[in-house]
Backbone and ligand atoms as CSV (ligand in chain L), in Angstrom:
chain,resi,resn,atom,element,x,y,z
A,1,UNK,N,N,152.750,7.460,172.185
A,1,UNK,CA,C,151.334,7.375,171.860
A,1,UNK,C,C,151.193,7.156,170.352
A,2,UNK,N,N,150.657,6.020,169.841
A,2,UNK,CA,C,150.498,6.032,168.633
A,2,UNK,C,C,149.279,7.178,167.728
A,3,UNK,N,N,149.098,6.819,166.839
A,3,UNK,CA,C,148.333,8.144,165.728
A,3,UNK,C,C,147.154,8.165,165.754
A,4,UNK,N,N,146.646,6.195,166.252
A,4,UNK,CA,C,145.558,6.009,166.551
A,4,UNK,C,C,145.210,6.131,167.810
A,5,UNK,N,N,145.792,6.546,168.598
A,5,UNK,CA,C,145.568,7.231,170.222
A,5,UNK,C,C,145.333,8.635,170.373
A,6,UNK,N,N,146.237,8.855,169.301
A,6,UNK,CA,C,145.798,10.715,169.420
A,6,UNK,C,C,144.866,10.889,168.835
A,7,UNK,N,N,144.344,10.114,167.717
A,7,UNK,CA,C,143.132,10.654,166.942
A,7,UNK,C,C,141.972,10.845,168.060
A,8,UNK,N,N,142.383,9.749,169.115
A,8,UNK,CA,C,141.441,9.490,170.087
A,8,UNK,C,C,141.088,10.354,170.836
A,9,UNK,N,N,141.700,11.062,171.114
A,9,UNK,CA,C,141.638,12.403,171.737
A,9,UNK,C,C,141.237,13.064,171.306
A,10,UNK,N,N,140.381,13.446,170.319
A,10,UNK,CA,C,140.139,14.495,169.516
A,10,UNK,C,C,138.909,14.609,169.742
A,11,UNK,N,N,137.897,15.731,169.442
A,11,UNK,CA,C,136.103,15.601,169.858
A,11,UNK,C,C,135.921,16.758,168.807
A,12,UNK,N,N,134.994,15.595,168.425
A,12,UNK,CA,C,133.702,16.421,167.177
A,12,UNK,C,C,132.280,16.176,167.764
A,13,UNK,N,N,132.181,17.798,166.937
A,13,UNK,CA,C,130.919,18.453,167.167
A,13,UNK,C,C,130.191,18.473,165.830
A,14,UNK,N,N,129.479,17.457,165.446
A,14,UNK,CA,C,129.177,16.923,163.921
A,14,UNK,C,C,128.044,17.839,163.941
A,15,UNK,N,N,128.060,18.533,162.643
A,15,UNK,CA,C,126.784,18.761,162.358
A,15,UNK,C,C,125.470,17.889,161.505
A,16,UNK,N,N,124.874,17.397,162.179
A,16,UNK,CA,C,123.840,16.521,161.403
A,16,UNK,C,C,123.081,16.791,160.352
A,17,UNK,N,N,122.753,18.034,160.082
A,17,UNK,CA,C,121.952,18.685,159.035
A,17,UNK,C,C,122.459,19.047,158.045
A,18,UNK,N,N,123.729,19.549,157.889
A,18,UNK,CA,C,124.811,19.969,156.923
A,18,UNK,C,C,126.357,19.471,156.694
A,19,UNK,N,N,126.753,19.446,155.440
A,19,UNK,CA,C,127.874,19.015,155.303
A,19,UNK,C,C,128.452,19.920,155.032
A,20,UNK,N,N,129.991,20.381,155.482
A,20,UNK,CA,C,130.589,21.535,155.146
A,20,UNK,C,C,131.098,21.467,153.857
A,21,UNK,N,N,131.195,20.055,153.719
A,21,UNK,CA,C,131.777,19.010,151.889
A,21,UNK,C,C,130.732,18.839,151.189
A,22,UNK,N,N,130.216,19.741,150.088
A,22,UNK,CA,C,129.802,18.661,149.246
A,22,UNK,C,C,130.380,18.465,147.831
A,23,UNK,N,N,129.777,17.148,147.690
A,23,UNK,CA,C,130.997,15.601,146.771
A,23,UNK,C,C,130.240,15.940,145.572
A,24,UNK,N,N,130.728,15.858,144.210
A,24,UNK,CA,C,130.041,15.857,142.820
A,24,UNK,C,C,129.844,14.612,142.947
A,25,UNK,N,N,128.420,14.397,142.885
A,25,UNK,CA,C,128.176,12.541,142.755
A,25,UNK,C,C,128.157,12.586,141.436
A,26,UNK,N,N,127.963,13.126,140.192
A,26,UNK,CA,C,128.190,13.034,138.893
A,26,UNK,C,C,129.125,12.922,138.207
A,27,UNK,N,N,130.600,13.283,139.094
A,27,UNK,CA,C,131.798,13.315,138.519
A,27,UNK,C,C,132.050,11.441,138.586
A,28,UNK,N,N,133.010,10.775,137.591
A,28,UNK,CA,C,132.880,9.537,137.078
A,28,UNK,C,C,134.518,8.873,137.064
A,29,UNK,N,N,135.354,10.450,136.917
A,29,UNK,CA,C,136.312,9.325,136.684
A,29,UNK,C,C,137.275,9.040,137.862
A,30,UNK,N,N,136.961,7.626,137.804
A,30,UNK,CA,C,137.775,6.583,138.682
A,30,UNK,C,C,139.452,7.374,139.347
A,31,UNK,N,N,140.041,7.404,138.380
A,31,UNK,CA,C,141.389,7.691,138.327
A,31,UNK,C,C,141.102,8.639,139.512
A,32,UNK,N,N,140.686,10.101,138.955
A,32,UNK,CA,C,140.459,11.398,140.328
A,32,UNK,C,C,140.192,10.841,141.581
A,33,UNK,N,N,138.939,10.267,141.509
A,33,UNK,CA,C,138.167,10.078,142.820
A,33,UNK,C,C,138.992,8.717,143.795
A,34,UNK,N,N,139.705,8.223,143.033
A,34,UNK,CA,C,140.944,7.272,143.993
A,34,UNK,C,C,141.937,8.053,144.640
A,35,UNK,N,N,142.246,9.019,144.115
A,35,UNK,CA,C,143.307,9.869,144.597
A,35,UNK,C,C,142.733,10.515,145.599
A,36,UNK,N,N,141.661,10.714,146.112
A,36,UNK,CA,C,141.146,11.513,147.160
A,36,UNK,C,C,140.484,10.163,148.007
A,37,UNK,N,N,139.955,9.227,147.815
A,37,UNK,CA,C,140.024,7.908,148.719
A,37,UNK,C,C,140.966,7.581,149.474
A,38,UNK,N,N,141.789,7.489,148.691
A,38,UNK,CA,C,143.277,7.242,149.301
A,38,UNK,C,C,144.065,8.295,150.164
A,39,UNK,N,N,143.956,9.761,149.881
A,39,UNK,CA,C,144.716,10.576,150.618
A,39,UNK,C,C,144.081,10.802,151.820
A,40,UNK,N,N,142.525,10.767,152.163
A,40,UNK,CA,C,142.216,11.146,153.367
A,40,UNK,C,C,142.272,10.594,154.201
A,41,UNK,N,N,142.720,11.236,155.319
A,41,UNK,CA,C,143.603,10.802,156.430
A,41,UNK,C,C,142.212,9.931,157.220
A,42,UNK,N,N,141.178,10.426,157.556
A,42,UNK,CA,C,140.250,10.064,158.330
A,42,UNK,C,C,139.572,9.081,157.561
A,43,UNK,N,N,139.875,8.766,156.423
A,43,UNK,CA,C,139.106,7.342,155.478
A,43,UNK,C,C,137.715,8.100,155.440
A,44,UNK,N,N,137.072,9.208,155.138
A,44,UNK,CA,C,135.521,8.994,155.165
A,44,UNK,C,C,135.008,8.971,153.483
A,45,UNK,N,N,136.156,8.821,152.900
A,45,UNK,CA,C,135.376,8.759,151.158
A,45,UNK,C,C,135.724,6.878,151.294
A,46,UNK,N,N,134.289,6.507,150.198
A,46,UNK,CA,C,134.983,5.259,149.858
A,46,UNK,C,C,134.120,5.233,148.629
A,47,UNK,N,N,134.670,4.334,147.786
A,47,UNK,CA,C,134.417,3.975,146.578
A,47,UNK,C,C,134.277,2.968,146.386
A,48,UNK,N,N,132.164,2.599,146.308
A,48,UNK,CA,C,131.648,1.401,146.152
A,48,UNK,C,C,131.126,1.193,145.139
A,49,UNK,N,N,130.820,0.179,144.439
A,49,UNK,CA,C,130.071,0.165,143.010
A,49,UNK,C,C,130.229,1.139,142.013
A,50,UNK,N,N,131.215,1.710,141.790
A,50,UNK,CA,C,131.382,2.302,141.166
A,50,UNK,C,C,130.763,3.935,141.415
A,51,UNK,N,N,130.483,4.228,142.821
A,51,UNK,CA,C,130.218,5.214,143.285
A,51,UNK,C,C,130.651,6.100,144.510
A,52,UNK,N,N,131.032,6.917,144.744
A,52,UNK,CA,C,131.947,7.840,145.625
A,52,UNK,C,C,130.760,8.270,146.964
A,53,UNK,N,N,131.550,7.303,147.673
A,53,UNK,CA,C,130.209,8.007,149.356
A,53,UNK,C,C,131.029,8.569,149.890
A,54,UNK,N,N,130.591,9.365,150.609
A,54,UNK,CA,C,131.083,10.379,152.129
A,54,UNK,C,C,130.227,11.021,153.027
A,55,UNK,N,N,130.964,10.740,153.854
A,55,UNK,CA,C,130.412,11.417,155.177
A,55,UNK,C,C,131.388,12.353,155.895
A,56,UNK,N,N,130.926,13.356,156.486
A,56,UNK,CA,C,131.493,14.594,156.619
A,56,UNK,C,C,131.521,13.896,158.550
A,57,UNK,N,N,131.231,13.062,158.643
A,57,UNK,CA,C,131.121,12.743,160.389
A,57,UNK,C,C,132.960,12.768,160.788
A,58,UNK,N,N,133.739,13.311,161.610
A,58,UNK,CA,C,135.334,12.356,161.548
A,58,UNK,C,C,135.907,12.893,160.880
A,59,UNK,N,N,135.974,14.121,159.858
A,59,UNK,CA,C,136.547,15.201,159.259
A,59,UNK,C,C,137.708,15.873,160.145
A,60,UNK,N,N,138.653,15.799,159.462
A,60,UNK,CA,C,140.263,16.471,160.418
A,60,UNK,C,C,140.248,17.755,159.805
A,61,UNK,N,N,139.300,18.511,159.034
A,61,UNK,CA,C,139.341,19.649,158.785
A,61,UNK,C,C,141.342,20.132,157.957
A,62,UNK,N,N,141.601,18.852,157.413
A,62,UNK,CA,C,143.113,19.258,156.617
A,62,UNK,C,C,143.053,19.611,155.500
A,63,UNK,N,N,142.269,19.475,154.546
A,63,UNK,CA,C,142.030,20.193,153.402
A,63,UNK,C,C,142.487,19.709,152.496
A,64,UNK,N,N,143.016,18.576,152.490
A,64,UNK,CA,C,143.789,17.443,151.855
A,64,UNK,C,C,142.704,17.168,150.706
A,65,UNK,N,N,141.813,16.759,150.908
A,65,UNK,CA,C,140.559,16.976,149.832
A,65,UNK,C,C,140.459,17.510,148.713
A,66,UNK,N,N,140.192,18.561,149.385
A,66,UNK,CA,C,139.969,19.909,148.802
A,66,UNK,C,C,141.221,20.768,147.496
A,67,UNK,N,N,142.348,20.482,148.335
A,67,UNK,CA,C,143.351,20.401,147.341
A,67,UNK,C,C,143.693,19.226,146.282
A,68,UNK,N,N,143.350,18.390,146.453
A,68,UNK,CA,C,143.641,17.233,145.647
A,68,UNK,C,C,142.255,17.257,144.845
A,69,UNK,N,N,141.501,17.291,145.091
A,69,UNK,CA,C,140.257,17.809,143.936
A,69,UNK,C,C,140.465,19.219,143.003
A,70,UNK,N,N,140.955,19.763,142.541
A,70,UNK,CA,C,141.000,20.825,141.573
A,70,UNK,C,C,139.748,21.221,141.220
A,71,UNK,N,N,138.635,21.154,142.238
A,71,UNK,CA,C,137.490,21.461,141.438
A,71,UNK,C,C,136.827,20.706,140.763
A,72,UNK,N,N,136.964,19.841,141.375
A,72,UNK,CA,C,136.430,18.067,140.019
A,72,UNK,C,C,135.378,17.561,140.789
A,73,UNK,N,N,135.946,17.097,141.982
A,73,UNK,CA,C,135.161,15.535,142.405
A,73,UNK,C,C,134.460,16.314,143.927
A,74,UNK,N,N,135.256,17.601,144.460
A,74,UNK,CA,C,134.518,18.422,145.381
A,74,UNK,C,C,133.701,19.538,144.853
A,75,UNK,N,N,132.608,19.764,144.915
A,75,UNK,CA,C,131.898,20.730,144.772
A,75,UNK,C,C,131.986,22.147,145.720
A,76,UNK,N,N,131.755,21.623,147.179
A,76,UNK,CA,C,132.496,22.879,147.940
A,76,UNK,C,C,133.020,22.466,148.825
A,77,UNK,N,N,133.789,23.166,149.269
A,77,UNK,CA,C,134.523,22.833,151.057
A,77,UNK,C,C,134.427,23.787,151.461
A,78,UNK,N,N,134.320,23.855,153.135
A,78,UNK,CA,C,134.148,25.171,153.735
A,78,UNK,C,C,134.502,24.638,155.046
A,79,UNK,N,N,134.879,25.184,155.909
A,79,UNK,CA,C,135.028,25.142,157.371
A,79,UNK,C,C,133.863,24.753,157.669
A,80,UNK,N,N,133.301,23.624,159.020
A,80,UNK,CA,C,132.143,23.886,159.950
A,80,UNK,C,C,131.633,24.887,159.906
A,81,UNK,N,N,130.517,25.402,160.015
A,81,UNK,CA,C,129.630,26.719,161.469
A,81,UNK,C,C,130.508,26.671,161.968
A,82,UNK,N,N,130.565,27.883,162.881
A,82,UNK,CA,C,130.647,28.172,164.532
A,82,UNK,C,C,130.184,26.798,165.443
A,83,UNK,N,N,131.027,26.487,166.337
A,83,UNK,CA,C,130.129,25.543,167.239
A,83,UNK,C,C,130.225,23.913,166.546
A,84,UNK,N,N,130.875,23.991,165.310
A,84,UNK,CA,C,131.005,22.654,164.740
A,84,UNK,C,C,132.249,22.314,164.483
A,85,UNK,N,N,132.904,20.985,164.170
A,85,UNK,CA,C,133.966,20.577,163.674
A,85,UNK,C,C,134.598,20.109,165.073
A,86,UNK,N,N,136.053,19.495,164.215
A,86,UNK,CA,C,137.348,18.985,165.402
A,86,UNK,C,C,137.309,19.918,166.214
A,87,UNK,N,N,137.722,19.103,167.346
A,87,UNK,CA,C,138.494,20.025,168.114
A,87,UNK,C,C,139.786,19.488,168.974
A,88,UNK,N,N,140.747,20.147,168.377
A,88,UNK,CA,C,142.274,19.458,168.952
A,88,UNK,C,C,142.603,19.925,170.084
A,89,UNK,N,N,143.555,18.850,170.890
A,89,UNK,CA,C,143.906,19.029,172.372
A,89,UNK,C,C,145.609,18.992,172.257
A,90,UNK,N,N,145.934,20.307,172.441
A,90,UNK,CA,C,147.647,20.263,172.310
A,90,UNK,C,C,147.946,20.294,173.693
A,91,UNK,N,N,149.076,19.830,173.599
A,91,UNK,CA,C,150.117,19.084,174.633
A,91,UNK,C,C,149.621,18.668,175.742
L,1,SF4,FE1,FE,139.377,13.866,154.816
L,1,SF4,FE2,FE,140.885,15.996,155.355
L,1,SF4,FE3,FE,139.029,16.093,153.420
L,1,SF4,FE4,FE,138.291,15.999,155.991
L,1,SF4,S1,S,139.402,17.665,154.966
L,1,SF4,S2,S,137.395,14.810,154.314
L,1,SF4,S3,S,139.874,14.666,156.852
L,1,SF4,S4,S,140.884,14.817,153.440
């Protein structure tokens, strides 16, 4: 099964009203905010015009983010609510 089959398997429970991420849209430098474009696994940062979008929709909840931001370019991370986020199907 490839990586893009298993992702397939996976079911989110998005929360529409809240983001468990939120992004410093004020933070500027390029250099940081590529390094977190690039590492997330689920692609939901991208960097257009010279500005950092995201969407918290498709979140693998890895924290990959969160660590690779030092406090810069993430403002907070937090788990879903209750009742929100991935949900993985083992074996
Ligand atoms: Fe992407 Fe992982 Fe951060 Fe979610 S926690 S936005 S999947 S890097």
């Amino acid at each position: 099964m490839s990586i893009d089959d298993k992702l397939g398997t996976l079911k989110f429970t998005t929360n529409e009203e809240k983001s468990h991420i939120i992004i410093n849209e004020d933070f500027t430098d390029e250099k940081e905010i590529m390094r977190i474009v690039k590492a997330c696994p689920a692609e939901l940062y991208k960097y257009e015009n010279g500005k950092l979008v995201f969407s918290h929709e498709g979140c693998l909840e890895c924290g990959t983010c969160r660590v690779l931001s030092h406090g810069k370019v993430i403002k907070s991370w937090e788990y879903p609510e209750s009742g929100y986020g991935v949900e993985f199907h083992q074996g």
